[in-house]
C-alpha positions as MATLAB code, in Angstrom:
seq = 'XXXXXXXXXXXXXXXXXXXXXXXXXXXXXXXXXXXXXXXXXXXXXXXXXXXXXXXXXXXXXXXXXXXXXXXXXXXXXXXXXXXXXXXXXXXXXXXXXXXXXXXXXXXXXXXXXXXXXXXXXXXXXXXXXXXXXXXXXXXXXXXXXXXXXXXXXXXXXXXXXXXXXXXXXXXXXXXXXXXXXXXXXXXXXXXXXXXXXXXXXXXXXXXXXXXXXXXXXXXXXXXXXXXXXXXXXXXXXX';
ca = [
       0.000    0.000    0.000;
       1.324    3.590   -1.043;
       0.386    5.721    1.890;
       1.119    9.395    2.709;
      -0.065   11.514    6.038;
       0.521   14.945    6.160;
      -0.132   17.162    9.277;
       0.223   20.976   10.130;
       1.220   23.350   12.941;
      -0.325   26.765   13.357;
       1.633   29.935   14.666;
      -1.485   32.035   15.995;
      -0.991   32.006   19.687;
      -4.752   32.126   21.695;
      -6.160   30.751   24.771;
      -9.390   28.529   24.121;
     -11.691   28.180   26.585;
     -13.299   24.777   27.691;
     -15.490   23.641   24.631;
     -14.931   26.650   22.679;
     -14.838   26.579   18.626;
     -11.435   26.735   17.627;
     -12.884   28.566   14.493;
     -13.691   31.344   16.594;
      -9.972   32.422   15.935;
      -9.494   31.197   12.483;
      -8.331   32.235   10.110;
      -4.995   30.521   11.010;
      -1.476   30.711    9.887;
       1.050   27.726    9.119;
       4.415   27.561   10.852;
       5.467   24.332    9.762;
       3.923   21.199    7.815;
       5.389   17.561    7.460;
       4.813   14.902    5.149;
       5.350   11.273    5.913;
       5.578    8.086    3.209;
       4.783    4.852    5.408;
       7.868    3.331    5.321;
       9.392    5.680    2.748;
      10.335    9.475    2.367;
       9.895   11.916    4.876;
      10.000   15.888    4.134;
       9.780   19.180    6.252;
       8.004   22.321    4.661;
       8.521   25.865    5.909;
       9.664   28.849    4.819;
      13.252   30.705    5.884;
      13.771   34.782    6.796;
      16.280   36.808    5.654;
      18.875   35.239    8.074;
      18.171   31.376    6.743;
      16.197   30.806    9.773;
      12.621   29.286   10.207;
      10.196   31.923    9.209;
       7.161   32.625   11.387;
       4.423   31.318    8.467;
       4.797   29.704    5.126;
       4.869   31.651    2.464;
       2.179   31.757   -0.439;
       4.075   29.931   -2.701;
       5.750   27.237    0.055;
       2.072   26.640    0.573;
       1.224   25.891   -3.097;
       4.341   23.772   -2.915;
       2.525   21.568   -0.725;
      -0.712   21.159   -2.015;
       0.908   20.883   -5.407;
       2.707   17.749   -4.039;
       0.077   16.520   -2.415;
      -1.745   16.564   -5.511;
       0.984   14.842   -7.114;
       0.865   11.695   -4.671;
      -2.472   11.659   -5.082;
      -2.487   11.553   -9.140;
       0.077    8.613   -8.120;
      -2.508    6.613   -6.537;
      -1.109    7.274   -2.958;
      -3.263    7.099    0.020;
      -3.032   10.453    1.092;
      -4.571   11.527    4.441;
      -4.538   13.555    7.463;
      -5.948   13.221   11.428;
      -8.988   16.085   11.044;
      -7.236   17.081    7.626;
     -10.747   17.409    5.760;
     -11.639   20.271    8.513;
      -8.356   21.973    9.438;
      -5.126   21.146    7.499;
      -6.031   20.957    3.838;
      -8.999   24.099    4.516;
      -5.987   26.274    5.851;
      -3.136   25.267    3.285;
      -5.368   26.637    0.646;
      -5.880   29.830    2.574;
      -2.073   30.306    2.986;
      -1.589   29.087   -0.556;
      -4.208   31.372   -1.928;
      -5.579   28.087   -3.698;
      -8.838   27.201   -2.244;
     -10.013   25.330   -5.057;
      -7.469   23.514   -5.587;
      -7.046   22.532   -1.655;
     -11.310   21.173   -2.018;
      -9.895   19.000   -5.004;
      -7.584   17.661   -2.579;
      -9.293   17.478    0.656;
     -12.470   15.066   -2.126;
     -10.175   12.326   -2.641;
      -8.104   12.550    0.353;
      -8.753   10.039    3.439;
      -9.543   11.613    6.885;
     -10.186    8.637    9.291;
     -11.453   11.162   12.113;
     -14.030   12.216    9.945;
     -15.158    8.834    8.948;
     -15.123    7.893   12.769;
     -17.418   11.161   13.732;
     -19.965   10.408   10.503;
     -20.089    6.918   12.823;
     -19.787    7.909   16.420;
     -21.039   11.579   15.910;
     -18.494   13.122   17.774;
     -15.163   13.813   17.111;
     -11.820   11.942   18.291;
      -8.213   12.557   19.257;
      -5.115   11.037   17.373;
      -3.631   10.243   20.666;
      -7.307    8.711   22.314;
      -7.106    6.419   18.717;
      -3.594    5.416   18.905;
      -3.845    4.449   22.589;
      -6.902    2.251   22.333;
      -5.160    0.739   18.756;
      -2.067   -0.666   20.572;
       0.162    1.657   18.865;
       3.805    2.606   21.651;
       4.302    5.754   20.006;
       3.193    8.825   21.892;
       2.206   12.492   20.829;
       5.305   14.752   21.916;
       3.425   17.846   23.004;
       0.044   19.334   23.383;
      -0.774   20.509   19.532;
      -1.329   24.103   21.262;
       1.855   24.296   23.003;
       3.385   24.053   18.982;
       2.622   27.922   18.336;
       4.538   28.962   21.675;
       7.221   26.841   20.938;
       7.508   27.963   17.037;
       7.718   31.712   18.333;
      10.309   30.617   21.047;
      12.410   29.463   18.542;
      12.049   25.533   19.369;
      12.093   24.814   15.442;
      13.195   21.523   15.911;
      11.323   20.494   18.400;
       7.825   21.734   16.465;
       8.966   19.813   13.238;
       9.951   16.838   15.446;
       6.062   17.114   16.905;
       5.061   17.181   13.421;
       6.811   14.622   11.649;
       5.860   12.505   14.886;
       1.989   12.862   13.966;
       2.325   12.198   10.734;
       3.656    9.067   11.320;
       1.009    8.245   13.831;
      -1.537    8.474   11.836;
       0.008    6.622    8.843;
       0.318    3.673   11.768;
      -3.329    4.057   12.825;
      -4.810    3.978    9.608;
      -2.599    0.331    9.234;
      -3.932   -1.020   11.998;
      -7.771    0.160   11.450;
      -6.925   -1.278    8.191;
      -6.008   -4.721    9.841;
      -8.309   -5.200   12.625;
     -11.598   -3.625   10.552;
     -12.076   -1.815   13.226;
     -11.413    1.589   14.932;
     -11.062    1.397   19.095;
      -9.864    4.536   21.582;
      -9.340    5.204   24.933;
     -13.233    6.701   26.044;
     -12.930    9.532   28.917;
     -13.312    7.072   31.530;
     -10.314    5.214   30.101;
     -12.395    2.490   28.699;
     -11.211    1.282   25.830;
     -14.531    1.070   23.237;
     -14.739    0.359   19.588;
     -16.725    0.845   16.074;
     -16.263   -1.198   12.764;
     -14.598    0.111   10.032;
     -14.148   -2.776    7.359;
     -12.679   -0.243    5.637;
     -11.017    3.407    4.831;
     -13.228    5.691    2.871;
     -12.552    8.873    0.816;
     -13.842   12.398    2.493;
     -16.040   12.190   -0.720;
     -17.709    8.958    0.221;
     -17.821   10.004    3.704;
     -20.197   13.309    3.145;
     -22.276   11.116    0.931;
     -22.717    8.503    3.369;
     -25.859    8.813    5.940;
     -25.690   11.328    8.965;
     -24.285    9.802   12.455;
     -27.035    9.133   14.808;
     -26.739   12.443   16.977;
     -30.385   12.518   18.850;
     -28.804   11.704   22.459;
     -26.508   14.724   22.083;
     -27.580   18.193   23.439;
     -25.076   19.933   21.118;
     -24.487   17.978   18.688;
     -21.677   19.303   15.935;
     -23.061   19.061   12.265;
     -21.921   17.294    9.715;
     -21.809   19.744    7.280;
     -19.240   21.794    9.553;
     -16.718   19.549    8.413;
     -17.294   20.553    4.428;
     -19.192   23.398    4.114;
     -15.593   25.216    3.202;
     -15.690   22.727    0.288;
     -19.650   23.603   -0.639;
     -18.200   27.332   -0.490;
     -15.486   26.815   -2.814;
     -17.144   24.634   -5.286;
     -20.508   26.315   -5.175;
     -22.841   23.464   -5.025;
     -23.567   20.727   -3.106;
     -21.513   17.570   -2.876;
];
């Protein structure tokens, strides 16, 4: 199997309240993205300042670097995907790369097993909940909203080590969904609980398939949050 994960830091710095939308303080800015081929090539993308040093954001065109070759993998029959990619990494690449349409193209055919798992479960998941509760030793290396403190500090390194580090995470969880046909996490108790997936759709398939069953939920988080970037860009339904 020819698999590819990509993941991305932000550099906007905010405190978040307990249940608050993270869109609230959108839009966002990339510091740093990673790509990860299971078992292959791994690459770093940022941008540099004057000095050669990491530059706060990536720059327009370091962005459309990315989704270009992200596009390319795809067009080479990779399995391209990303933890929450369909609703935060590929919607803010194509803001920094100025390429919206181009990052909807994309985000269609890419895979985006937290998605699937909320169109199931009808609430969201954590990588690190899913790769607990899957078996899988290696551990998250900071809380994702320590990475825009860090990336101002000057902890480049460390950020891109964070990263890479999720990347190849979820390229691991998505193997062993694949395996056991199934997708289990660690619950807020610290159960461990499970839901069937014989297999790993397309974000395309996904919004197509029926709603998740949300009527014991008081707040339930809609579906459509997840694309309606993509309805925007595209100007129709899906």
């Amino acid at each position: 199997m020819k698999l590819l994960s990509f993941d991305i830091e932000i550099s906007d710095v905010f405190e978040m309240r307990k249940n608050e939308d993270m869109e609230k303080y959108a839009p966002f800015h990339i510091s740093v993205a990673t790509t990860a081929i299971h078992n292959g090539e791994e690459r770093m993308w940022y941008s540099e300042d004057d000095e050669g040093r990491p530059a706060l954001n990536l720059t327009k065109q370091r962005a459309h670097e990315l989704l270009e070759y992200l596009d390319e993998m795809q067009q080479k029959e990779f399995i391209v995907c990303a933890w929450n990619g369909l609703n935060f990494d590929l919607k803010w690449i194509g803001h920094q790369a100025d390429d919206m349409a181009l990052a909807a193209r994309i985000a269609l055919k890419s895979y985006d097993p937290m998605f699937q798992f909320f169109n199931q479960a009808g609430f969201p998941v954590s990588l690190g909940k899913v790769a607990e509760g899957m078996g899988i030793p290696q551990k998250k290396l900071m809380d994702g909203e320590d990475a825009p403190k860090e990336w101002r500090a000057g902890n480049y390194q460390k950020v891109m080590d964070y990263c890479l580090g999720d990347c190849q995470m979820t390229n691991l969880i998505v193997l062993a969904i694949q395996k056991a046909r199934e997708v289990r996490w660690v619950t807020g108790r610290g159960r461990i609980s499970s839901k069937p997936m014989p297999r790993i759709k397309t974000v395309e398939e996904v919004i197509r398939d029926p709603e998740p069953d949300q009527s014991w939920m008081d707040t339930p988080i809609p579906k459509s949050k997840f694309y309606k970037w993509i309805q925007e860009v595209i100007g129709t339904e899906i």
